[in-house]
Structures are given as structure tokens and as C-alpha cells.
N, C-alpha and C positions, 0 to 999 in steps of 0.2 A: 767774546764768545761765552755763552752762559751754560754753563755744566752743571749738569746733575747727577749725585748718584742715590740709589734707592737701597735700601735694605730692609728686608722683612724681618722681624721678629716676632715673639709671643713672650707673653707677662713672662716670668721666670718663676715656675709653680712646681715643687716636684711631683712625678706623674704625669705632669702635662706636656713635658720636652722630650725628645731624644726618648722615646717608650725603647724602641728596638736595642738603643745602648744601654737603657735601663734593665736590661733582662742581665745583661751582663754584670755591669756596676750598682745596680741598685737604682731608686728612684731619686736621692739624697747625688748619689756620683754624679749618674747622668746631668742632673742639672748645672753640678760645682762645671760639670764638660763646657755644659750648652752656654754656661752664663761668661766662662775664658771664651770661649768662641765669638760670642756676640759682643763682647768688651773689645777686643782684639779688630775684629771687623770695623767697628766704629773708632778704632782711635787710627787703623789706617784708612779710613774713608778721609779720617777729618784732619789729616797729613796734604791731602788733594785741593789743588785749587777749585775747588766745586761744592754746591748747598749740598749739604745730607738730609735727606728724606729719608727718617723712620717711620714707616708703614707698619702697626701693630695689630694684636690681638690677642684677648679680646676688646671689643671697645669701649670698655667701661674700664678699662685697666689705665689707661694715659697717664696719669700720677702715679703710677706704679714703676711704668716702663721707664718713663721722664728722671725717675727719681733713681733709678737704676742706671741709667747712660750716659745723664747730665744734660744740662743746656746747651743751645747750639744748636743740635739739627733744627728740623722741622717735623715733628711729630704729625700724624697722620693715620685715622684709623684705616683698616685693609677694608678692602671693599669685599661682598661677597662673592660667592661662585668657587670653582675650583680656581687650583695653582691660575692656568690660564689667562681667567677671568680678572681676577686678580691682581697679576704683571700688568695685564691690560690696562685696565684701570689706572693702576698708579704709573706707568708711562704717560696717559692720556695726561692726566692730572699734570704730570711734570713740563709737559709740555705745552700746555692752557697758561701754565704759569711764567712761560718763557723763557723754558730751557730749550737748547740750540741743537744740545748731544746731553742721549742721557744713558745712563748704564745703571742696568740691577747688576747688585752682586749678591750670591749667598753669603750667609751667616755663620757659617760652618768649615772654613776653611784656615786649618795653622798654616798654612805658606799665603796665604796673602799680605801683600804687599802694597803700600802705596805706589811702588814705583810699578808697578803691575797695571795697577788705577790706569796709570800715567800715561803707559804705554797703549791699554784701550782707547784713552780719548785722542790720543797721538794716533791712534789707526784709522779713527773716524775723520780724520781731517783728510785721507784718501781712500775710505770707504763708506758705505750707506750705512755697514753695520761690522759687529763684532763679536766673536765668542770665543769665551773660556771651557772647553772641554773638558768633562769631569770622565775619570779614571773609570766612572761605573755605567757609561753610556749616557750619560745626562750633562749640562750643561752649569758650570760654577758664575760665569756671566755672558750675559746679554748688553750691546749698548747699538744704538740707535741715531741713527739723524731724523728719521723722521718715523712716522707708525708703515710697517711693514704691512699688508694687508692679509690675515690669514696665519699669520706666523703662529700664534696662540690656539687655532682649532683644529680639531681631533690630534692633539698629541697625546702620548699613553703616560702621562705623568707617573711617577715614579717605576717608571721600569728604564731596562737600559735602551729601547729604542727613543728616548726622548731627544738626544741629539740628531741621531739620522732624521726624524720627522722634521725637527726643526728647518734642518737644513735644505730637504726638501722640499719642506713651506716657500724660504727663503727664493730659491733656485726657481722655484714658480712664479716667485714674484718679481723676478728678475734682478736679484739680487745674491751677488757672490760675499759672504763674510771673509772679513780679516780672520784668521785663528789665533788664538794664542797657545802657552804651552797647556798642557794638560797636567790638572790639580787634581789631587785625588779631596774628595770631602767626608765629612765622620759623619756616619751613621750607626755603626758598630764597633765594637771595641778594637776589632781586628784595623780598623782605619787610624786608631789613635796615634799620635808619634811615640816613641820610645820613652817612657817613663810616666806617660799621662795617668794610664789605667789606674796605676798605684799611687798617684797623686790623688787622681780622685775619691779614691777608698780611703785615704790615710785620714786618720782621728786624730 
């Protein structure tokens, strides 16, 4: 069985990651945040029996990101369009290339787990699909057996109806998702665990 899992990131630039955390921490914090997060993600992706597909941006950045993560995944620049568009995209990709079950996970998440990983793709062996519901109405992952039709259009990307929409998509396409438990994800300092805030300010 051939598993994939996908993770978005962006160059590690500060100003350019986490702005809404940055109002709080700084533009200097916010990134020391974004770049444990995105470290963290990719060392439990690459825990999982399954190819890592890093989807980045911008695309001129690859030996930036590459050089950041390390070798192993599979780099990949993000295709355009919104969030959506996007996902889209890199599922299609993932699956052209002969993945069986694929799962995005965000980038942003301290309790992710491999064994997390583990149990999406252990869902998709008795279901079409899967998701990881986030604490703010939104979704921490997505994983698939095949392309859902419609799943990706008119959702309201970042607001808290993005899971209900989702799910509805889903339900229309005659498709019931596996759940899993629900993650909360950092966007704002107030999401940080217990000691972070001051990790990242600390000189």
C-alpha cells in the first residue's frame, strides 16, 4: 500500500510566517514559533511508514526550504490558487504518482504525533476519508483514498465554518469521514503551549 503524506510550508522568513502571532511575539518569535512547528511536523511525518511531500513557498525558495528540513521528503513547489486550489493540487500530484491513501497535515500543530499519522491511515483502510478537527472550526487533517469531488469548493477558508463546509461537501458526495480527536493549532500566542511564548522572546 503506498502512503503519502503532504505538508505545506513557506521559506522561513521573518514577517512572512505567523503575522497574527507576530503582533504578539514579534517578527523574530513568531518565526523561532513557525520554524519548531514545521521541524516538529516533519520529524513526525518521517516517523510514518509513508513518502513526505513537502509543498513549499515561494518557489524560488527550494534550497532554502530543502536546506532547512533536510533530505528525504520530496520537495515540491505549491501550486497556485487559494488554500483549496492548492490541497487540490497536491493530492492530484500525490496520486498521479501512485499513492494509494494520502493525508495533508498542517504545520502548526505541538501535539502531533506519529502515532496520530498512523491511526489516519489505519482509518482509511475502512473508510473513503479522514479528518482531524481543529479546536477553531477548521480542519488540522485531511486524508483520502481517492479525490472526493467538490470537497475543496466554496469553503470560507480561514474562518471557523471551514470544517462544517467541509463535511458537507463530503456528505454530498456520499461520503461519511473517519474523525479523529480534535487538535487545537497556533495561530496566536493565546494557542501556544505553556512556556513557548517566552521561549520565543528569550535572547
Amino acid at each position: 500500500m503506498v502512503r503519502a503524506v503532504l505538508a505545506f510550508v513557506r521559506a522561513p522568513q521573518a514577517g512572512r510566517v505567523k503575522t497574527r502571532l507576530a503582533a504578539t511575539l514579534g517578527a523574530e518569535g513568531a518565526l523561532r514559533v513557525y520554524r519548531r512547528l514545521a521541524e516538529h511536523t516533519v520529524r513526525e511525518a518521517r516517523a510514518v511508514d509513508a513518502e513526505l511531500r513537502i509543498h513549499f513557498t515561494p518557489a524560488a525558495q527550494e534550497q532554502e526550504v530543502r536546506a532547512w528540513l533536510g533530505d528525504g521528503p520530496r520537495y515540491l513547489a505549491q501550486a497556485g490558487g487559494d488554500l483549496g486550489a492548492r490541497m487540490e493540487a497536491a493530492f492530484r500530484a500525490a496520486f498521479r504518482d501512485g499513492a494509494e491513501r494520502v493525508v495533508i497535515v498542517g504545520s502548526d500543530l505541538p501535539d502531533l504525533s506519529a502515532a496520530l499519522l498512523r491511526r489516519a491511515f489505519g482509518a482509511l483502510d475502512e473508510h473513503l476519508a479522514v479528518l482531524g478537527p481543529a479546536r477553531d472550526g477548521g480542519y488540522y487533517l485531511l486524508g483520502v483514498r481517492m479525490m472526493i469531488p467538490g470537497v475543496f469548493d466554496d469553503v470560507p477558508w480561514s474562518t471557523d465554518a471551514v470544517l462544517a463546509r467541509t463535511l458537507e461537501r463530503m456528505r454530498a458526495a456520499g461520503v461519511e469521514p473517519a474523525l479523529l480527536p480534535t487538535l487545537a493549532d497556533v495561530d496566536e500566542a493565546q494557542d501556544l503551549p505553556a512556556g513557548w511564548a517566552e521561549w520565543a522572546v528569550a535572547r
